[in-house]
VMD Tcl script that builds the backbone (N, CA, C; Angstrom):
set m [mol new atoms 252]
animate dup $m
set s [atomselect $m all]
$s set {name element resname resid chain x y z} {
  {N N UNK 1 A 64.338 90.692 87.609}
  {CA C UNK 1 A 64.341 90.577 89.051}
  {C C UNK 1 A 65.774 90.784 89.564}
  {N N UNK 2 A 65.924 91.612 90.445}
  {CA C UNK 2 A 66.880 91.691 91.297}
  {C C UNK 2 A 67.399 90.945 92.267}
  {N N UNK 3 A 68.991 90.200 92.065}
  {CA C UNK 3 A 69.446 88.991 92.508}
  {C C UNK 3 A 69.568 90.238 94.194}
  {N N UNK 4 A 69.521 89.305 95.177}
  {CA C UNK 4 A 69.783 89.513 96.934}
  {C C UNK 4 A 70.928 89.441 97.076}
  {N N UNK 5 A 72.071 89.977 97.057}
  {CA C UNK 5 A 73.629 89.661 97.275}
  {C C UNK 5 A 73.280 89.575 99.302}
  {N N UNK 6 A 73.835 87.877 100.311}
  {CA C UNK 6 A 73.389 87.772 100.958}
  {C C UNK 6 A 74.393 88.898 102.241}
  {N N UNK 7 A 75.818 89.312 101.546}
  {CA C UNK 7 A 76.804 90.209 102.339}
  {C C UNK 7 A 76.002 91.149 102.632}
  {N N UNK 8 A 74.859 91.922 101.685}
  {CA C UNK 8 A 74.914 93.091 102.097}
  {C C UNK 8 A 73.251 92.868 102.817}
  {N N UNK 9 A 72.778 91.770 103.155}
  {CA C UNK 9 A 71.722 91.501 104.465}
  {C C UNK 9 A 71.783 91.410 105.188}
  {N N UNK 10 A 73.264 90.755 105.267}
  {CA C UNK 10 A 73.963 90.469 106.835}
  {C C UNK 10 A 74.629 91.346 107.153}
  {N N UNK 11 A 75.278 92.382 106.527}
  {CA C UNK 11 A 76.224 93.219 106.807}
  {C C UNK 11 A 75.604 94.586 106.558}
  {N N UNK 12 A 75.697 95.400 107.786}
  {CA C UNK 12 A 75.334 96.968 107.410}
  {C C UNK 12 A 76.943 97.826 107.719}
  {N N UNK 13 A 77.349 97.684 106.438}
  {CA C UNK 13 A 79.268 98.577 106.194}
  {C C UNK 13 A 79.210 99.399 105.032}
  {N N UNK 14 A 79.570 100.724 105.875}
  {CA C UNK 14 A 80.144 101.448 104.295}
  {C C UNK 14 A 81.018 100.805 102.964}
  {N N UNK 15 A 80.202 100.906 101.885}
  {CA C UNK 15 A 80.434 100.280 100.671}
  {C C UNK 15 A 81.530 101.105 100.450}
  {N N UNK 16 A 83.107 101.053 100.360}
  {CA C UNK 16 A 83.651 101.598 99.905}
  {C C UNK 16 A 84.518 101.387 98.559}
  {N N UNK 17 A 84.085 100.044 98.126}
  {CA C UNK 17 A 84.771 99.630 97.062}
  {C C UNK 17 A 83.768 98.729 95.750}
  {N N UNK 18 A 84.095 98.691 94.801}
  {CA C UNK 18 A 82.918 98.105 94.027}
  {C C UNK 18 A 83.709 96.625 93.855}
  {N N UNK 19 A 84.693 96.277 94.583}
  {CA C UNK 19 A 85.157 95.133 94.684}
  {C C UNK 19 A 85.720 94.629 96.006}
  {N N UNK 20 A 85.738 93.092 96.087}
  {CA C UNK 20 A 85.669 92.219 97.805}
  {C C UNK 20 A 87.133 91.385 97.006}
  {N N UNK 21 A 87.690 91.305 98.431}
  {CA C UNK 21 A 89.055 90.451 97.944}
  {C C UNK 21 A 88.537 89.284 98.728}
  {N N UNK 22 A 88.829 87.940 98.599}
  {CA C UNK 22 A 88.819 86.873 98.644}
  {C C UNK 22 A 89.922 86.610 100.070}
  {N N UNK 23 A 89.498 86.078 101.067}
  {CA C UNK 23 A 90.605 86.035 102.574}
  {C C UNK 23 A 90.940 84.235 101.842}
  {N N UNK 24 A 89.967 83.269 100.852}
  {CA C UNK 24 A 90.597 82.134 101.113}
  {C C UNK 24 A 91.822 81.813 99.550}
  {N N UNK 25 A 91.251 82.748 98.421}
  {CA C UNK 25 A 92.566 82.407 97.380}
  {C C UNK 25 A 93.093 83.820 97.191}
  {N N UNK 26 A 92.647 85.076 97.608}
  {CA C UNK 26 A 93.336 86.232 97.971}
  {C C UNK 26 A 93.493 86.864 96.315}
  {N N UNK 27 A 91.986 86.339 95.925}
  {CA C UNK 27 A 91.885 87.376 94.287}
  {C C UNK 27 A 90.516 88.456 94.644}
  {N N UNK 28 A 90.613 89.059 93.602}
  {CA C UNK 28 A 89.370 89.909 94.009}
  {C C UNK 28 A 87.944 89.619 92.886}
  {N N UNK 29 A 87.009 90.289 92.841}
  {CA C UNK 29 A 86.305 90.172 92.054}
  {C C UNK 29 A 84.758 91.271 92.507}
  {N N UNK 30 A 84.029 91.749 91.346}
  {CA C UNK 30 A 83.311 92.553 91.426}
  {C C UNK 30 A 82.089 92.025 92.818}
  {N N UNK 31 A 81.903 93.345 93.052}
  {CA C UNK 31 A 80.701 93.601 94.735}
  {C C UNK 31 A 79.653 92.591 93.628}
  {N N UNK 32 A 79.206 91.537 94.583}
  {CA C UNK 32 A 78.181 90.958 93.831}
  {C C UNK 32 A 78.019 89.932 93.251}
  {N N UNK 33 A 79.270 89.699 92.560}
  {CA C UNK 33 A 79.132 88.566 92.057}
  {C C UNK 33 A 79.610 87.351 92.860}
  {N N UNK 34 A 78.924 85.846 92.136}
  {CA C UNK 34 A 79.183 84.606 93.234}
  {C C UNK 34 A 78.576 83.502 92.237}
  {N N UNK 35 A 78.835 82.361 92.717}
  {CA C UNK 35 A 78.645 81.304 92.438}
  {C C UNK 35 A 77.869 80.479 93.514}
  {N N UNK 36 A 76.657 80.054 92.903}
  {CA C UNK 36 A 75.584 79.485 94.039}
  {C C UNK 36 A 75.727 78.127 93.775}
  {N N UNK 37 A 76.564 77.512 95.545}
  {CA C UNK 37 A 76.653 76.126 95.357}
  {C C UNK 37 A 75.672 75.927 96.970}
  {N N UNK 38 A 74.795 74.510 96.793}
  {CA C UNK 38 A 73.992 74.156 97.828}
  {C C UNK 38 A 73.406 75.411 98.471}
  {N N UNK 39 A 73.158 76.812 97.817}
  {CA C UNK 39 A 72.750 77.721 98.410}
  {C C UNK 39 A 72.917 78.703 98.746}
  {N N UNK 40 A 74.580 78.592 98.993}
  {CA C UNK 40 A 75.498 79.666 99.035}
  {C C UNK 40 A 76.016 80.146 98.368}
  {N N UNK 41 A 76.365 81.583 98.674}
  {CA C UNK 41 A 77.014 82.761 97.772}
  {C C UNK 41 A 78.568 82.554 98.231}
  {N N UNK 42 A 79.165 81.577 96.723}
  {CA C UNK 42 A 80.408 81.708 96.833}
  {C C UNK 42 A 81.133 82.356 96.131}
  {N N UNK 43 A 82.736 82.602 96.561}
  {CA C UNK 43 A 83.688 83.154 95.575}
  {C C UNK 43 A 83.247 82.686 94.463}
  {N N UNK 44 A 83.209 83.671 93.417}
  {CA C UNK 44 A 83.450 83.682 92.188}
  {C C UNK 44 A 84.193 82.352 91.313}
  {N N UNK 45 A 85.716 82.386 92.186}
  {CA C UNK 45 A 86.134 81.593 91.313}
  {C C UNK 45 A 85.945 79.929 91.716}
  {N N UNK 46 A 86.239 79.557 90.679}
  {CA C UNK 46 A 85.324 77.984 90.395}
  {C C UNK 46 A 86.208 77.515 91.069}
  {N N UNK 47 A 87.820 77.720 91.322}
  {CA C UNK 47 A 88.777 76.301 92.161}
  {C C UNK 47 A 88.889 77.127 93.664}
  {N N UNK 48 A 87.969 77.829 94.309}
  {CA C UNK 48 A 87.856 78.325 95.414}
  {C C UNK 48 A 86.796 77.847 96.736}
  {N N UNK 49 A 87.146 77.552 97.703}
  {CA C UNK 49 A 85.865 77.544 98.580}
  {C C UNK 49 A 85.198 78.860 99.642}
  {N N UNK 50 A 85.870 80.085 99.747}
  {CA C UNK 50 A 85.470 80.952 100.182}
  {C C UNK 50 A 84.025 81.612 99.779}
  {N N UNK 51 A 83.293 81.885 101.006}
  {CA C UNK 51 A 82.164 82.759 100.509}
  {C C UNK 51 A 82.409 83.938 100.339}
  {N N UNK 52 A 81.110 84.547 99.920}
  {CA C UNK 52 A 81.186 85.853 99.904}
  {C C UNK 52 A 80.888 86.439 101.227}
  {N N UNK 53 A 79.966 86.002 101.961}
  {CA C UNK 53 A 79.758 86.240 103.498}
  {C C UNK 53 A 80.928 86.878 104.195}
  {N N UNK 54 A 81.482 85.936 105.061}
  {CA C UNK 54 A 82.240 86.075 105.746}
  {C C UNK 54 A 84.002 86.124 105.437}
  {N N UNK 55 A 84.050 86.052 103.876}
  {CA C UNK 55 A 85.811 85.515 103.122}
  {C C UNK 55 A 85.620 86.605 102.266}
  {N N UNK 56 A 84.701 87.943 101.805}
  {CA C UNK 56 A 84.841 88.667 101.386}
  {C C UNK 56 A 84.943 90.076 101.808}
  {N N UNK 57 A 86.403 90.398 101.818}
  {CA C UNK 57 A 86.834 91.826 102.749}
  {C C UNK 57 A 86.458 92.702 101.403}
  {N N UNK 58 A 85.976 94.188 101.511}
  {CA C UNK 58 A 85.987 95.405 100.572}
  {C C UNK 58 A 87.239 95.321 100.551}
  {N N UNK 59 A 87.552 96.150 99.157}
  {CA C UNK 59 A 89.101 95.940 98.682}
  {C C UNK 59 A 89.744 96.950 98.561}
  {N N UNK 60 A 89.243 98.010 99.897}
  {CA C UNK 60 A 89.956 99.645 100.517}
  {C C UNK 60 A 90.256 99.194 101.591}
  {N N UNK 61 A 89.799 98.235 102.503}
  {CA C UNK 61 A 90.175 97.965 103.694}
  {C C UNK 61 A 91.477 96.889 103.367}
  {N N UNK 62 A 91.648 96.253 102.448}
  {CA C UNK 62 A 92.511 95.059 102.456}
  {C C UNK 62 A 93.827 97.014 101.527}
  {N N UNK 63 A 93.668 97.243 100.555}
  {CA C UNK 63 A 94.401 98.049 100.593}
  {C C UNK 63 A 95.151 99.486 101.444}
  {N N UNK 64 A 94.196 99.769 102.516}
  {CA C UNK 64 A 94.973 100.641 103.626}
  {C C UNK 64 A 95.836 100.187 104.021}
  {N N UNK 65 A 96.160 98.536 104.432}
  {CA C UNK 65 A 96.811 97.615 104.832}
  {C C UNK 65 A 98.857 97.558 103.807}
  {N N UNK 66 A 98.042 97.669 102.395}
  {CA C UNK 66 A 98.737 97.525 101.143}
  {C C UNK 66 A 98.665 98.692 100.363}
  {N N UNK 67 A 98.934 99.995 100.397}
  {CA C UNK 67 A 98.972 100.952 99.610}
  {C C UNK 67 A 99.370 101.045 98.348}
  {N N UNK 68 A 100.114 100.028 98.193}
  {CA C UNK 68 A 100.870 99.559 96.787}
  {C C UNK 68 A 99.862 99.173 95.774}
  {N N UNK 69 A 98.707 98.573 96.126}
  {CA C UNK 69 A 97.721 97.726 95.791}
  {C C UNK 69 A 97.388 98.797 94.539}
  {N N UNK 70 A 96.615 98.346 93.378}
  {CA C UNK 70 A 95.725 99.433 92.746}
  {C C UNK 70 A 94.930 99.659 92.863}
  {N N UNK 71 A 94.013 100.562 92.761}
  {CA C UNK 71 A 92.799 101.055 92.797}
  {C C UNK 71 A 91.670 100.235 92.268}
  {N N UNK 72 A 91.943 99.641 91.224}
  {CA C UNK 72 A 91.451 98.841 90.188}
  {C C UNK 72 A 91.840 97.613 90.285}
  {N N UNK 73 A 92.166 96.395 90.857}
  {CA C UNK 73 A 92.411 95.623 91.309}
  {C C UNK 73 A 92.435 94.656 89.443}
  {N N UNK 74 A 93.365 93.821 89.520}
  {CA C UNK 74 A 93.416 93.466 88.232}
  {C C UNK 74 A 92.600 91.703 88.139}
  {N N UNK 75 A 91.867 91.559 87.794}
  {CA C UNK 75 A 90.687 90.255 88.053}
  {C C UNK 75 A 92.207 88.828 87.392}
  {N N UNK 76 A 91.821 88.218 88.583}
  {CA C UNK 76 A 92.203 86.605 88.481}
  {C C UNK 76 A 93.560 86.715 89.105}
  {N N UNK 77 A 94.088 88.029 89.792}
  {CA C UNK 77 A 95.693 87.897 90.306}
  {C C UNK 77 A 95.497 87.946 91.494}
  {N N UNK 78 A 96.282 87.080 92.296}
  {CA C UNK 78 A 96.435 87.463 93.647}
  {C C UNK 78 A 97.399 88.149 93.981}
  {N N UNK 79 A 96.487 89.107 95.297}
  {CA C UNK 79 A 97.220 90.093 96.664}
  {C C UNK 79 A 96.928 89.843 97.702}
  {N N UNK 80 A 98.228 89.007 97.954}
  {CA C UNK 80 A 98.106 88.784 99.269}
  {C C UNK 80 A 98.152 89.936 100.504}
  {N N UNK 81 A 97.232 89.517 101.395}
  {CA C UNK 81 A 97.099 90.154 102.415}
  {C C UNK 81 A 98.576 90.908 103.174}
  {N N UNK 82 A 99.528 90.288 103.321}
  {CA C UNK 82 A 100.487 89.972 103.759}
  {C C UNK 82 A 101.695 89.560 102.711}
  {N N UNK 83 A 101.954 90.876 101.821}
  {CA C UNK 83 A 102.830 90.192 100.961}
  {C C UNK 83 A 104.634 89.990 101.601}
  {N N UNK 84 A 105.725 89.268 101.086}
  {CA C UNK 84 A 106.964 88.997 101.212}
  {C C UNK 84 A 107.797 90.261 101.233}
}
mol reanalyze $m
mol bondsrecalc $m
mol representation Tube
mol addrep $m
């Protein structure tokens, strides 16, 4: 059976990335994946409270921003939105 990822019910956006960066610990992680607490589709990572809903930007739009960024986003590092 095919899991419902709930971003892409609520959201009709060109998929441009096979990965969502995180707006609340600013890591990324694959389109899709989440952690279901009380119901919700959360970030991935376990010491995070961001959803995937509304705290998960595609990770071409957070890089137009950051050109520096890679393509391939490297799992468990943060990029900040707004780096120093």
């Amino acid at each position: 059976m095919k899991k419902i990822y709930d971003r892409d019910q609520i959201f009709d956006e060109e998929r441009r990335s096979d990965f969502l960066w995180c707006l609340h610990c600013e890591r990324t992680y694959n389109r899709g994946a989440y952690r279901l607490v009380d119901g919700l589709q959360m970030c991935p990572y376990p010491d995070c409270d961001g959803d995937t809903v509304l705290d998960g930007w595609d990770w071409e739009q957070v890089r137009e921003a950051n050109p520096d960024y890679p393509l391939i986003p490297e799992e468990g590092k943060q990029y900040p939105l707004y780096p120093k």
